[in-house]
DSSP file (Angstrom, degrees, kcal/mol; ACC not computed):
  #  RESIDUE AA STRUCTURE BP1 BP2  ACC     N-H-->O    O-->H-N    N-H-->O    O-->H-N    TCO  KAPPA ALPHA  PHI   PSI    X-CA   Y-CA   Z-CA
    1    1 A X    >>        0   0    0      0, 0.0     4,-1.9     0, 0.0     3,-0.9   0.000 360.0 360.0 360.0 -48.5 -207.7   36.6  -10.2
    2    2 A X  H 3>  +     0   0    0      1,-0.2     4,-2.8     2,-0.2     5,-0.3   0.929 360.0  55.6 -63.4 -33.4 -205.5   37.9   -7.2
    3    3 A X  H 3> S+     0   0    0      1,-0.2     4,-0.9     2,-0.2    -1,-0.2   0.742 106.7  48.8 -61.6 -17.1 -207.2   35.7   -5.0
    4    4 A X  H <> S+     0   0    0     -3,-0.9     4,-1.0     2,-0.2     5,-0.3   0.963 106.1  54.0 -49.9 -85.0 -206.4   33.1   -7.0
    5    5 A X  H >X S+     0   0    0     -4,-1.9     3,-2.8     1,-0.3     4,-0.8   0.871 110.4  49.0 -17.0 -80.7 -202.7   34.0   -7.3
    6    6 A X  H >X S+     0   0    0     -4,-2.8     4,-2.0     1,-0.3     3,-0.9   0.868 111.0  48.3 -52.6 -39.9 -202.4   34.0   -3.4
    7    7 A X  H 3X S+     0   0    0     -4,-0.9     4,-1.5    -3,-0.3    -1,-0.3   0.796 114.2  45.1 -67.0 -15.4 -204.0   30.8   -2.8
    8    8 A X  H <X S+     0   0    0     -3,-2.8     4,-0.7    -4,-1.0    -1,-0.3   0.464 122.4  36.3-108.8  14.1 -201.9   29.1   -5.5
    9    9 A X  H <X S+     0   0    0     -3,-0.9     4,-3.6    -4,-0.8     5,-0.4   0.634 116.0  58.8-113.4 -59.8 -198.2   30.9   -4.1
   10   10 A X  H  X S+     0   0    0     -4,-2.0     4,-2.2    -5,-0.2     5,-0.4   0.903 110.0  39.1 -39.4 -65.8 -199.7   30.5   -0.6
   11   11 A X  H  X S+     0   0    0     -4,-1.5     4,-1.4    -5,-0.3    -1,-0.2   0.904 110.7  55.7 -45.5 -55.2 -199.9   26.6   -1.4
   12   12 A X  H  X S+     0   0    0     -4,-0.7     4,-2.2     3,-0.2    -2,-0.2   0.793 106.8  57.8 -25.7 -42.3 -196.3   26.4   -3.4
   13   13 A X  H  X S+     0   0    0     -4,-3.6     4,-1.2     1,-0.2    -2,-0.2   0.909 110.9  40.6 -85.6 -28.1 -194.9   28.0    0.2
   14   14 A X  H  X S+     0   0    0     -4,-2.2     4,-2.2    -5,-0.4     5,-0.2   0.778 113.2  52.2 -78.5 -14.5 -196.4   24.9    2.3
   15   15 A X  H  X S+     0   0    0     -4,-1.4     4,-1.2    -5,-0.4     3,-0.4   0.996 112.6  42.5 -93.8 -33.2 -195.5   22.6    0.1
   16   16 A X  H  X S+     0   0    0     -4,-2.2     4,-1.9     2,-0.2     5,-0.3   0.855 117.1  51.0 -16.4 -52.0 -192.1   23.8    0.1
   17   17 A X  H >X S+     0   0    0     -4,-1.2     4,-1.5     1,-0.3     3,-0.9   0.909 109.4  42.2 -63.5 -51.4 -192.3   24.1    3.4
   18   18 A X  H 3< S+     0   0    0     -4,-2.2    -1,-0.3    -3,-0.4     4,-0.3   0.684 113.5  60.1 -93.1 -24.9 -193.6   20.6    4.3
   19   19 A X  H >< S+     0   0    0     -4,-1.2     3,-0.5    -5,-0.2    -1,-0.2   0.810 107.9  50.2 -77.7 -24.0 -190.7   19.2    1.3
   20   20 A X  H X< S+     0   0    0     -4,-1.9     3,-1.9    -3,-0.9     4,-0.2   0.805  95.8  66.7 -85.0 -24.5 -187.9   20.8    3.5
   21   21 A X  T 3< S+     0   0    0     -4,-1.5     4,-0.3    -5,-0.3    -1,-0.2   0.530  92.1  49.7-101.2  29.2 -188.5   19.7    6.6
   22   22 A X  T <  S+     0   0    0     -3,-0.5    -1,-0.3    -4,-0.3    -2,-0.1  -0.242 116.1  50.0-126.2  30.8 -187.9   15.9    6.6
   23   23 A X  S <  S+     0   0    0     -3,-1.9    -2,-0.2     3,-0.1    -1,-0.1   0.144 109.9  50.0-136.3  20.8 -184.3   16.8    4.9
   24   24 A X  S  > S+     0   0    0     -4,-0.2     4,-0.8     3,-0.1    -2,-0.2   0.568 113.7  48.5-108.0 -53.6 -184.0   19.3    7.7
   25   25 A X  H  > S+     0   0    0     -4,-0.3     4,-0.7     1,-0.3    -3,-0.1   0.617 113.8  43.0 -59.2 -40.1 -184.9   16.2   10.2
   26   26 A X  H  4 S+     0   0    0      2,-0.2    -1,-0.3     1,-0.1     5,-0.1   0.483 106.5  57.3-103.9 -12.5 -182.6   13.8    8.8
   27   27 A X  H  > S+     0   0    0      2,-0.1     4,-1.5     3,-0.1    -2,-0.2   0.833 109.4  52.0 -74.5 -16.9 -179.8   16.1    8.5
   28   28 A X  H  X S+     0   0    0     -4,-0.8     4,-1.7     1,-0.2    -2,-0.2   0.794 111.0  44.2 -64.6 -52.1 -180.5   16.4   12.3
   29   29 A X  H  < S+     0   0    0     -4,-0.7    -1,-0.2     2,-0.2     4,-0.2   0.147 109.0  59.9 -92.0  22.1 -180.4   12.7   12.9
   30   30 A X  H >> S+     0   0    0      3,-0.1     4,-1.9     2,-0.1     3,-0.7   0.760 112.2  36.1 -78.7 -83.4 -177.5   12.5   10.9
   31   31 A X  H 3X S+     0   0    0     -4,-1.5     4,-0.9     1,-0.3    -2,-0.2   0.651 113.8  53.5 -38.1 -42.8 -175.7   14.7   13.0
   32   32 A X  H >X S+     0   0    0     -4,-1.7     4,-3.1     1,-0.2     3,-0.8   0.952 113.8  47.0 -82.4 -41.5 -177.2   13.5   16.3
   33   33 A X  H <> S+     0   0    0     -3,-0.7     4,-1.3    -4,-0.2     5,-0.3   0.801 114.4  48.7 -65.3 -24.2 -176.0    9.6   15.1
   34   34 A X  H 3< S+     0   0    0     -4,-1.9    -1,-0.2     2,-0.2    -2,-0.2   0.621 110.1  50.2 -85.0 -10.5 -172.5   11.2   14.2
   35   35 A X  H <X S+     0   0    0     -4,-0.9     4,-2.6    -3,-0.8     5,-0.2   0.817 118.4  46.5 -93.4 -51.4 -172.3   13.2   18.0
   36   36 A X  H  X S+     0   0    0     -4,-3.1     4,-2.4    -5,-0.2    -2,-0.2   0.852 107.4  43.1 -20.4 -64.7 -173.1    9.9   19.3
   37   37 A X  H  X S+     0   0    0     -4,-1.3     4,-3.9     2,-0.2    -1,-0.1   0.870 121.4  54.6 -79.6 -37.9 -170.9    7.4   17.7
   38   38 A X  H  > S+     0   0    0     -5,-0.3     4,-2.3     1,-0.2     3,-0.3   0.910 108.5  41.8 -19.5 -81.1 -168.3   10.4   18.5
   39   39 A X  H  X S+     0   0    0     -4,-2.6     4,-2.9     1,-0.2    -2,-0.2   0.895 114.2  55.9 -62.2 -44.0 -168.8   10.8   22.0
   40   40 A X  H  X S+     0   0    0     -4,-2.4     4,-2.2     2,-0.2    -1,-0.2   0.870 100.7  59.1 -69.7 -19.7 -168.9    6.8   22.3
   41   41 A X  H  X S+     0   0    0     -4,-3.9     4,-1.3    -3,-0.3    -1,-0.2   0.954 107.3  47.8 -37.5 -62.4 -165.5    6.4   20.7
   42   42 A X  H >X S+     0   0    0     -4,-2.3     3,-1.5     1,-0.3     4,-1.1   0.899 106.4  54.3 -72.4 -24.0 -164.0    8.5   23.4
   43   43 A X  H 3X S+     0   0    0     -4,-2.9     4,-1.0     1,-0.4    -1,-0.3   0.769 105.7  49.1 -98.6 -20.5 -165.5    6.8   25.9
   44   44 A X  H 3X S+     0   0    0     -4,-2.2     4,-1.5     2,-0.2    -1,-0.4   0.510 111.8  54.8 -55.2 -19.9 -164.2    3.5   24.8
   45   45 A X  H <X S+     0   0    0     -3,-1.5     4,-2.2    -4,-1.3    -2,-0.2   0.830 108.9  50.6 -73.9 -42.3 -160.5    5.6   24.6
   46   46 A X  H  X S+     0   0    0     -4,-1.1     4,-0.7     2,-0.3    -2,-0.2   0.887 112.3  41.4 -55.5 -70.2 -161.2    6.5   28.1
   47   47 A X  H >< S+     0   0    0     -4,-1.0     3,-1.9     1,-0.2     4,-0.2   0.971 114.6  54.0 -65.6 -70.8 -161.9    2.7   29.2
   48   48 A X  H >X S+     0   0    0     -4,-1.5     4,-1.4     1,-0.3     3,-0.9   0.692 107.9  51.7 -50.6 -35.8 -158.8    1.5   27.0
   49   49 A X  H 3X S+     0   0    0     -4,-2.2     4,-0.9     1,-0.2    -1,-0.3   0.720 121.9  30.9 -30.9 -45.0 -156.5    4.0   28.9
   50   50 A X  H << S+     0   0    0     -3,-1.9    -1,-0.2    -4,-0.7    -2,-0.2   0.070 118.5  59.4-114.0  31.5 -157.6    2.7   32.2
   51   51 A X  H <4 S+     0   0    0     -3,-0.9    -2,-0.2    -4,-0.2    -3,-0.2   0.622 109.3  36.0-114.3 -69.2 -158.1   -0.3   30.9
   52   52 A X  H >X S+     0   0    0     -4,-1.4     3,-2.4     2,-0.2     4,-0.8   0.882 115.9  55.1 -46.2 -75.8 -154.7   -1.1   29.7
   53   53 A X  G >< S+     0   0    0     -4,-0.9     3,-1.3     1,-0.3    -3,-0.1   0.897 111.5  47.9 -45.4 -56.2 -152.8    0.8   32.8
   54   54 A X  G 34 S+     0   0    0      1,-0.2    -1,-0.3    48,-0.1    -2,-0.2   0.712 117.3  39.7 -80.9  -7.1 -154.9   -1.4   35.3
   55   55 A X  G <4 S-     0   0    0     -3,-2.4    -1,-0.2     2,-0.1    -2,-0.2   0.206 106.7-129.3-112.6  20.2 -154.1   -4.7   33.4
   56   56 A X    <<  +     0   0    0     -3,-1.3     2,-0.7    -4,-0.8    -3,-0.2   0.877  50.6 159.3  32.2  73.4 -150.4   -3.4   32.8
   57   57 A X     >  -     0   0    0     -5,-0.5     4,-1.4     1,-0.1    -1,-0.2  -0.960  18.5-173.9-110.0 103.5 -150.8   -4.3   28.8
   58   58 A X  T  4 S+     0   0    0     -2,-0.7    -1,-0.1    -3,-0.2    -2,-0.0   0.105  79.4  58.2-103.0  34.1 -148.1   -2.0   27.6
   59   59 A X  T  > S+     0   0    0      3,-0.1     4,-1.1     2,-0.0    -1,-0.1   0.688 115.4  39.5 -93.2 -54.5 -148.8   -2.6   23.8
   60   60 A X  H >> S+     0   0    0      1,-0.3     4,-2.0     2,-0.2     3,-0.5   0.939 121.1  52.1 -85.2 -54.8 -152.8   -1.1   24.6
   61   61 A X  H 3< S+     0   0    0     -4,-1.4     3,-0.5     1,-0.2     4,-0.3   0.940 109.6  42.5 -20.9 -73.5 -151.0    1.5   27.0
   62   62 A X  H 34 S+     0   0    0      1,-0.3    -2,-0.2     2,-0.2    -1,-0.2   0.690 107.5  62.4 -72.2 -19.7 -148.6    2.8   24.8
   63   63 A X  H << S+     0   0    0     -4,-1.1    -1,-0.3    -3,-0.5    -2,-0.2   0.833 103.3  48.1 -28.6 -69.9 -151.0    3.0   22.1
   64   64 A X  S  < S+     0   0    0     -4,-2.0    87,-2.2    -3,-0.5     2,-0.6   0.455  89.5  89.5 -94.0  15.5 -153.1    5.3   23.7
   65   65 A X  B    S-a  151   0A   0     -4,-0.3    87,-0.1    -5,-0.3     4,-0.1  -0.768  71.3-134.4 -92.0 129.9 -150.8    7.6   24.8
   66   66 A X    >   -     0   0    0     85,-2.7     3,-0.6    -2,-0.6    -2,-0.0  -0.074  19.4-121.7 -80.2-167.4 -149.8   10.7   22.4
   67   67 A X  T 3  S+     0   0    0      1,-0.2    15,-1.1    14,-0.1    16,-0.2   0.763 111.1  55.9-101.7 -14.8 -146.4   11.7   21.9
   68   68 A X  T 3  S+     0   0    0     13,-0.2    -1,-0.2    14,-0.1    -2,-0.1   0.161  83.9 153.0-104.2  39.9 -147.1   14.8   23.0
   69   69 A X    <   -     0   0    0     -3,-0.6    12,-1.3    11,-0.2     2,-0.3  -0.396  28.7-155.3 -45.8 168.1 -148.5   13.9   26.3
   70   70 A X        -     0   0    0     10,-0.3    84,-0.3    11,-0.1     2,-0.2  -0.524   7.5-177.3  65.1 133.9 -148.7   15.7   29.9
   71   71 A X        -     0   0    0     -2,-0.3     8,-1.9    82,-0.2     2,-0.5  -0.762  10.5-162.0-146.6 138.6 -149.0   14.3   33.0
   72   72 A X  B     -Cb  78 155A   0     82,-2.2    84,-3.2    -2,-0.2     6,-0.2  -0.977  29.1-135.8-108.8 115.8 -149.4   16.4   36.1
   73   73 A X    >   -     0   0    0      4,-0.7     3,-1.2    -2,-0.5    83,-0.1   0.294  18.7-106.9 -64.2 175.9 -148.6   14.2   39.1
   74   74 A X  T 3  S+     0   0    0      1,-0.2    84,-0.4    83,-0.1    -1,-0.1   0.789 125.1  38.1 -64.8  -6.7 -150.2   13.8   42.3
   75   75 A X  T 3  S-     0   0    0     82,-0.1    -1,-0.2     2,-0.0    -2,-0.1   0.196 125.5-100.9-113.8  15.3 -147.5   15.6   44.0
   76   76 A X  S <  S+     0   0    0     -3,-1.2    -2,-0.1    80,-0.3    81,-0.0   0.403  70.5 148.4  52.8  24.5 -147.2   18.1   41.1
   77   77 A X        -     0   0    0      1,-0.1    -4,-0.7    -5,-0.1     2,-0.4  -0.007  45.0-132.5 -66.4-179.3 -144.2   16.7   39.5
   78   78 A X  B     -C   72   0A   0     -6,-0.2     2,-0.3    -3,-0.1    -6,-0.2  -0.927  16.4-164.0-144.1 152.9 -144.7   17.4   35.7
   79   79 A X        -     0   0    0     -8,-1.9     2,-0.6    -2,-0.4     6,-0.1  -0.627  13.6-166.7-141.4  82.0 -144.2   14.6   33.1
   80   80 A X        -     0   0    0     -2,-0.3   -10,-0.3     4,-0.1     4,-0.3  -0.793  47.2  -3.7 -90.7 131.1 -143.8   16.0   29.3
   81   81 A X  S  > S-     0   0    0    -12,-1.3     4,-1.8    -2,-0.6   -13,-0.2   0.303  88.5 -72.9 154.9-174.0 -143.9   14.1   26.4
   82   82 A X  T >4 S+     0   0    0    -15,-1.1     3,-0.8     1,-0.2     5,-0.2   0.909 127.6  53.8 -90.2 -21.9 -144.3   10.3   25.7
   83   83 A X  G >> S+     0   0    0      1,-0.2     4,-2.7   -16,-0.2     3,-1.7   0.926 109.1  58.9 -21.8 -70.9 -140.9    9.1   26.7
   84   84 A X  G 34 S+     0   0    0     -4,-0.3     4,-0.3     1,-0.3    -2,-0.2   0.636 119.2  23.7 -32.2 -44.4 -141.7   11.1   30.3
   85   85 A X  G << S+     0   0    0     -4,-1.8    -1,-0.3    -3,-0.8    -2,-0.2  -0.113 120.4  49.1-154.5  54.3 -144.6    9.3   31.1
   86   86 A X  T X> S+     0   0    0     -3,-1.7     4,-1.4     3,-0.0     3,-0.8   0.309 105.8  57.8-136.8 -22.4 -144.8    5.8   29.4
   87   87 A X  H 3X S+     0   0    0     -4,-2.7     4,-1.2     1,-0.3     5,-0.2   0.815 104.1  46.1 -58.0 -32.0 -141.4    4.7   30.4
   88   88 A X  H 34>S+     0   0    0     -5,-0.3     5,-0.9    -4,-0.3    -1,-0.3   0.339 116.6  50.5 -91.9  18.1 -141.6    5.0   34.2
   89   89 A X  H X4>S+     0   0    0     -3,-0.8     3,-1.6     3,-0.2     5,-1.0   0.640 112.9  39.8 -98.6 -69.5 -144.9    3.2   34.0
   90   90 A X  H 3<5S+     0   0    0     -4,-1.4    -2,-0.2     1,-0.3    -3,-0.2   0.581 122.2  36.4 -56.9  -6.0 -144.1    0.7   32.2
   91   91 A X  T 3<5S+     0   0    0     -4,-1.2    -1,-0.3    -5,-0.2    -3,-0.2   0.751 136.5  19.8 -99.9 -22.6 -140.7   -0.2   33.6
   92   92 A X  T X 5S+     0   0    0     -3,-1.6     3,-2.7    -5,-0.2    -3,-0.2   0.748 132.8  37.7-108.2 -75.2 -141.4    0.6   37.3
   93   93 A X  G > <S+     0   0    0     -5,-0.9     3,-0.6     1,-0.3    -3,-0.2   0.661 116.0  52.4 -30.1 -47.9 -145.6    0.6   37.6
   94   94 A X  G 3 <S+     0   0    0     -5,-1.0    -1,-0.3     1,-0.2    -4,-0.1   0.662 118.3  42.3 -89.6 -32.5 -146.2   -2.6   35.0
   95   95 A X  G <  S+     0   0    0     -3,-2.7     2,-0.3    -6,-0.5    -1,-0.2   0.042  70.4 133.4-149.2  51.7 -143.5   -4.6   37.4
   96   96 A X    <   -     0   0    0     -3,-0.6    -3,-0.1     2,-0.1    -4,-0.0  -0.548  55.4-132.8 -72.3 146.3 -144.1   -4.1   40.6
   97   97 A X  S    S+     0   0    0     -2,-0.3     2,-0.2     2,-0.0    -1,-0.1   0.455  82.9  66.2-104.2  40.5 -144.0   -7.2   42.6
   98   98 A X  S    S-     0   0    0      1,-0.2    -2,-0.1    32,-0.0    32,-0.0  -0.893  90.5-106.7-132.4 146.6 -147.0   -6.7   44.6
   99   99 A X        +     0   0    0     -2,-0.2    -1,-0.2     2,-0.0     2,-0.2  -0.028  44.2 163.6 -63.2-174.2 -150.4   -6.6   43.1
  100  100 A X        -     0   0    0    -46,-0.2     2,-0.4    27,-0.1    27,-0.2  -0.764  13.2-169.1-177.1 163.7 -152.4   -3.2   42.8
  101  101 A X  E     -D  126   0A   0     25,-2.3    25,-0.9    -2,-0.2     2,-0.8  -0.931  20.1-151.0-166.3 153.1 -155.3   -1.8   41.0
  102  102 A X  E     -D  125   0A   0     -2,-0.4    23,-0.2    23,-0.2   -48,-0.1  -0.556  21.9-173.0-126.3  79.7 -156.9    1.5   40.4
  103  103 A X  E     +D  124   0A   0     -2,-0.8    21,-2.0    21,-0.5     2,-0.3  -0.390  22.6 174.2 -70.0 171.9 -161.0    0.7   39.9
  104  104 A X  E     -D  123   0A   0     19,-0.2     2,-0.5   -54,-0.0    19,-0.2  -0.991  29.3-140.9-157.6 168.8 -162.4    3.9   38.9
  105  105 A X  E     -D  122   0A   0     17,-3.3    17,-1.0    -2,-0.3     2,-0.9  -0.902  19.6-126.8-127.5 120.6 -165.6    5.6   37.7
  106  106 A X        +     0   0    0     -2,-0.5    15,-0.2    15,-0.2     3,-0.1  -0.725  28.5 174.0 -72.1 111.0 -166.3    8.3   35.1
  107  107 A X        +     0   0    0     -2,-0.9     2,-0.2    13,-0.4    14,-0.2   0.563  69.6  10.3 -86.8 -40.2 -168.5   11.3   36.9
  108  108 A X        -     0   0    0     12,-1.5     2,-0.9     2,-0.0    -1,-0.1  -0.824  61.8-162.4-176.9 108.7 -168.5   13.6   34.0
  109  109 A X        -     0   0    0     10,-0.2     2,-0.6    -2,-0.2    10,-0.2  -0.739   2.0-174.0-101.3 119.2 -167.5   13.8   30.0
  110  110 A X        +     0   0    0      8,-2.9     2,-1.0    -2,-0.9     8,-0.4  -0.806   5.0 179.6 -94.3 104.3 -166.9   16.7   27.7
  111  111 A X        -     0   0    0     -2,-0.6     2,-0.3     6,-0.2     6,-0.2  -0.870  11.4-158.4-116.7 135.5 -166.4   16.0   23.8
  112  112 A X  B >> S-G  116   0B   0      4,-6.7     4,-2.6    -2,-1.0     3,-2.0  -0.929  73.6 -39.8-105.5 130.5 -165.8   19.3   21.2
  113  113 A X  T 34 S-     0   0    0     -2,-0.3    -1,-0.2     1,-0.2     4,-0.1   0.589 106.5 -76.3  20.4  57.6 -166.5   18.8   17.6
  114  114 A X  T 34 S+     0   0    0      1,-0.3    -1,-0.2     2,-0.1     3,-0.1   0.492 117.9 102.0  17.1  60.9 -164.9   15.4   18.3
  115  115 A X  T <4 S+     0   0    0     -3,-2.0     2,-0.3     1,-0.2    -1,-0.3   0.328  90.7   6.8-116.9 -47.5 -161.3   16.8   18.4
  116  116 A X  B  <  +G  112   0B   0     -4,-2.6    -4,-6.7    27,-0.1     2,-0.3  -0.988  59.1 168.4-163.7 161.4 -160.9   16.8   22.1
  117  117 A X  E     - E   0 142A   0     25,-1.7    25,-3.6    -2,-0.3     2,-0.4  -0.989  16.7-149.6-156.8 152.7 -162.7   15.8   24.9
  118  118 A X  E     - E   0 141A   0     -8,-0.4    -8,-2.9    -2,-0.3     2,-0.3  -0.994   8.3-157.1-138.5 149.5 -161.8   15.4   28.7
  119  119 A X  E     - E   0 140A   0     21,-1.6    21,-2.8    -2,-0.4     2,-0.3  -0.871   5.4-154.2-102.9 152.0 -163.0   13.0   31.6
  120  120 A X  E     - E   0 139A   0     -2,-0.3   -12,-1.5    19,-0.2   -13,-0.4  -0.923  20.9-176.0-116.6 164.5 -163.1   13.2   35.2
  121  121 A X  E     - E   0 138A   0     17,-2.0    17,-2.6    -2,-0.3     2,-0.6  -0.978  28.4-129.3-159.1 141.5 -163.1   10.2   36.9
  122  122 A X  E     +DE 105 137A   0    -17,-1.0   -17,-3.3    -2,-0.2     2,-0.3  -0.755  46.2 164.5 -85.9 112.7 -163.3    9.0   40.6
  123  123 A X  E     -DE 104 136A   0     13,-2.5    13,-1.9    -2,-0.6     2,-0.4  -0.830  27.8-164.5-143.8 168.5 -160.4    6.5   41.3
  124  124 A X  E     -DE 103 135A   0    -21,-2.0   -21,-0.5    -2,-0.3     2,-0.4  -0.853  16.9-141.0-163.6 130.2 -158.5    4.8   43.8
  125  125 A X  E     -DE 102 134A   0      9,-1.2     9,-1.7    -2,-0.4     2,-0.3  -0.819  27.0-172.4 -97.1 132.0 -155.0    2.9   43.8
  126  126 A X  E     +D  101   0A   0    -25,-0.9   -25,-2.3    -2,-0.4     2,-0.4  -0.963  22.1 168.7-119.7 126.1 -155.3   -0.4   46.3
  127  127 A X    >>> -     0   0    0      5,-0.5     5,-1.3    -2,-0.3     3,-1.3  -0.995  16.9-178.9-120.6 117.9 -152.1   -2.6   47.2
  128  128 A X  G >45S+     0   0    0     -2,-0.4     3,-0.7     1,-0.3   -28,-0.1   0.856  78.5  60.4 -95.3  -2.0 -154.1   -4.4   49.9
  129  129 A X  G 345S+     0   0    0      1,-0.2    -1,-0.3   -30,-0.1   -29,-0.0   0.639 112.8  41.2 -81.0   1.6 -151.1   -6.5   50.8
  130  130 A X  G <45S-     0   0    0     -3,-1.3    -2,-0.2     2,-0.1    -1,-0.2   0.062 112.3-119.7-137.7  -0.9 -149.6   -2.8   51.7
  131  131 A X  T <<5 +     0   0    0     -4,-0.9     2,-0.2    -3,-0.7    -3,-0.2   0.778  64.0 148.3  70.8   5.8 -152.7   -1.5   53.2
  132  132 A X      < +     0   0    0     -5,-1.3    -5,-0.5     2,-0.0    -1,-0.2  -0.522  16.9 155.7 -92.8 160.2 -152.8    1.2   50.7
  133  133 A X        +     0   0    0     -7,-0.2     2,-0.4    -2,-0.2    -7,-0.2  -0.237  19.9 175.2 171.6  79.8 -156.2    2.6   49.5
  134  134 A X  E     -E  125   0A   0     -9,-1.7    -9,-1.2    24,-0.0     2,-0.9  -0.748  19.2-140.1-105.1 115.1 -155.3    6.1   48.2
  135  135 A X  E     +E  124   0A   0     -2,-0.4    24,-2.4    24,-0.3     2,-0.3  -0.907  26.5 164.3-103.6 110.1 -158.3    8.4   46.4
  136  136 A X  E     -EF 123 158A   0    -13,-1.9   -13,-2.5    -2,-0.9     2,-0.6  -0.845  32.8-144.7-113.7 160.8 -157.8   10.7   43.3
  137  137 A X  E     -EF 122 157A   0     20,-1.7    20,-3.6    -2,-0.3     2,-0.4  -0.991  25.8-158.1-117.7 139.3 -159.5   12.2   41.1
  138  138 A X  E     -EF 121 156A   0    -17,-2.6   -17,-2.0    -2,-0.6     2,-0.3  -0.986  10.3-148.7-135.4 145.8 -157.9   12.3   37.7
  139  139 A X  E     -EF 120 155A   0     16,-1.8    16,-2.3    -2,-0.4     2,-0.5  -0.733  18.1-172.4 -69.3  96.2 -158.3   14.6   34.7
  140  140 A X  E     -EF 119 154A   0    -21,-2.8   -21,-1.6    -2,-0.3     2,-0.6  -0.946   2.6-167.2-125.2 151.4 -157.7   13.0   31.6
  141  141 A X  E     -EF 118 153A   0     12,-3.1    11,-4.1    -2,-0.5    12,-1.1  -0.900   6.0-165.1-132.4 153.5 -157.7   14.8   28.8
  142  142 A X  E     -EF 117 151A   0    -25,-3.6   -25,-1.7    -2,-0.6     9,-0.3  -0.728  18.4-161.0-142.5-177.3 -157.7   14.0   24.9
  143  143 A X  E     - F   0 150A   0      7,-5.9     7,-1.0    -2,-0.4   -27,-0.1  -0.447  15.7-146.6-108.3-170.7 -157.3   14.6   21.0
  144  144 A X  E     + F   0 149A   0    -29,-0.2     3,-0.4     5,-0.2     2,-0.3  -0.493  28.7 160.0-152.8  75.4 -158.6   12.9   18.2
  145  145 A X        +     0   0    0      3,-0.7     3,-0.4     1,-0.2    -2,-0.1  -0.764  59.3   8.6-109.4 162.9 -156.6   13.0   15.8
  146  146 A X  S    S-     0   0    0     -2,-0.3    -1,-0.2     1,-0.2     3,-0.0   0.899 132.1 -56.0  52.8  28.5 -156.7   10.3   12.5
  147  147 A X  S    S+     0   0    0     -3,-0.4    -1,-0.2     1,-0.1    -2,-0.1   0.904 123.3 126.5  49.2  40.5 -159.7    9.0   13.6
  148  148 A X        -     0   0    0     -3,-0.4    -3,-0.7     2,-0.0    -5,-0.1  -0.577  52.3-154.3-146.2  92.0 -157.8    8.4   16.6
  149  149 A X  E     + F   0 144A   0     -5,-0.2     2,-0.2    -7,-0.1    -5,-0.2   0.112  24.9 172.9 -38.2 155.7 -158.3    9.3   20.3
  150  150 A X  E     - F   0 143A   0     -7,-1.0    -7,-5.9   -84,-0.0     2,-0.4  -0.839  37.7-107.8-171.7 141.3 -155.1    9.6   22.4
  151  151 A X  E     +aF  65 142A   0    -87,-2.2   -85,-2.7    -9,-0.3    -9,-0.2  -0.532  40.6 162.0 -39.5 104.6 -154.5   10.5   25.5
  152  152 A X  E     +     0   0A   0    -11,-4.1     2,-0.2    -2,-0.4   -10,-0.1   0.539  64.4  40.9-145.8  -1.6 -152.7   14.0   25.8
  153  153 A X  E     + F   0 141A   0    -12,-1.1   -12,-3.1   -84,-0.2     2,-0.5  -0.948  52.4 175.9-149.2 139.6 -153.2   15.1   29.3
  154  154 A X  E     + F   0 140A   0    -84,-0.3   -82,-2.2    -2,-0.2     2,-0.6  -0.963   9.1 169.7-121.2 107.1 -153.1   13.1   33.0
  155  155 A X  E     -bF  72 139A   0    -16,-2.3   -16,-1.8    -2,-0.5     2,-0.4  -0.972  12.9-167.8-133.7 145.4 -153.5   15.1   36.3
  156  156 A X  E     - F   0 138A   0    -84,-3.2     2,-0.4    -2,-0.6   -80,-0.3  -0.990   4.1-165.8-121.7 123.5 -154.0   13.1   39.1
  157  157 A X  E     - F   0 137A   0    -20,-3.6   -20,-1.7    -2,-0.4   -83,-0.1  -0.929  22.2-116.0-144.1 143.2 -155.1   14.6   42.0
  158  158 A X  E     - F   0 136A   0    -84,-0.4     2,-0.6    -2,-0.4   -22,-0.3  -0.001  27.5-147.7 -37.0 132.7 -155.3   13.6   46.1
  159  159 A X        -     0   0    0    -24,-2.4     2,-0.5     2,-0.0   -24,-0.3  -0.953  24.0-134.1 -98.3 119.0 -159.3   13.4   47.6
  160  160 A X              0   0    0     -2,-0.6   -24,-0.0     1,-0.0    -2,-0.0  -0.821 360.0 360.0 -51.0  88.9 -158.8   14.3   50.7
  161  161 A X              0   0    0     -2,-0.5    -1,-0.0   -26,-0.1    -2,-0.0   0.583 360.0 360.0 -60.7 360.0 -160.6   12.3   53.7
């Protein structure tokens, strides 16, 4: 009779077993499709930030900037909030009268619980009529708040030849 007993509790505990773990599995690929679609949100915020700046669209600009923004300059000037660092681009940066453009590359992404996230990115400002062709690396960093990325720190800083 006990031997009984254990084969038939010993069976109830695999079949438990074997019922939990494809709602263990899909709570897994839930999660891994919700760290995804996350992380690719910011990296489309990323692209629209430098996106915007390099096609000097100051609705898509201003957009992604937050109001409590940062910017530490290349030269270490400090730039607080969004007044501070969307007006002098877009009144000075946005209408220069020489071309420029600042291709870049992303090297390296962090996203946390898809709240905040930072890039670095390999970049470089070109005025080629001015002979310029200046390398930074900039630091961006950002929120998410409202099921909405923004921009909320900039440091831009010289690469050195």
């Amino acid at each position: 009779m006990r031997k009984r007993y254990y084969a038939a509790l010993a069976g109830l505990v695999v079949a438990a077993a074997e019922i939990g773990v494809p709602a263990a599995a899909a709570s897994d690929q839930r999660a891994e499709s919700e760290r995804q679609a996350c992380q690719r949100a910011f990296d489309r915020a990323v692209w629209e930030d430098m996106d915007s700046y390099n096609k000097r669209d100051e609705a898509r600009y201003r957009a992604i900037i937050h109001r409590n923004m940062v910017t530490v300059g290349r030269k270490g000037q400090l730039f607080i909030g969004y007044e501070a660092n969307v007006e002098p681009v877009v009144d000075v940066q946005f209408k220069l009268p020489y071309e420029w453009s600042m291709p870049w590359t992303v090297t390296h992404t962090v996203v946390e619980d898809c709240k905040m996230g930072f890039a670095i990115l390999d970049a470089y400002y070109k005025v080629p009529s001015q002979n310029i062709d200046r390398h930074y690396t900039i630091s961006l960093t950002l929120v998410r708040e409202h099921g909405k990325w923004q921009v909320i720190k900039d440091t831009v800083t010289d690469v050195l030849p």
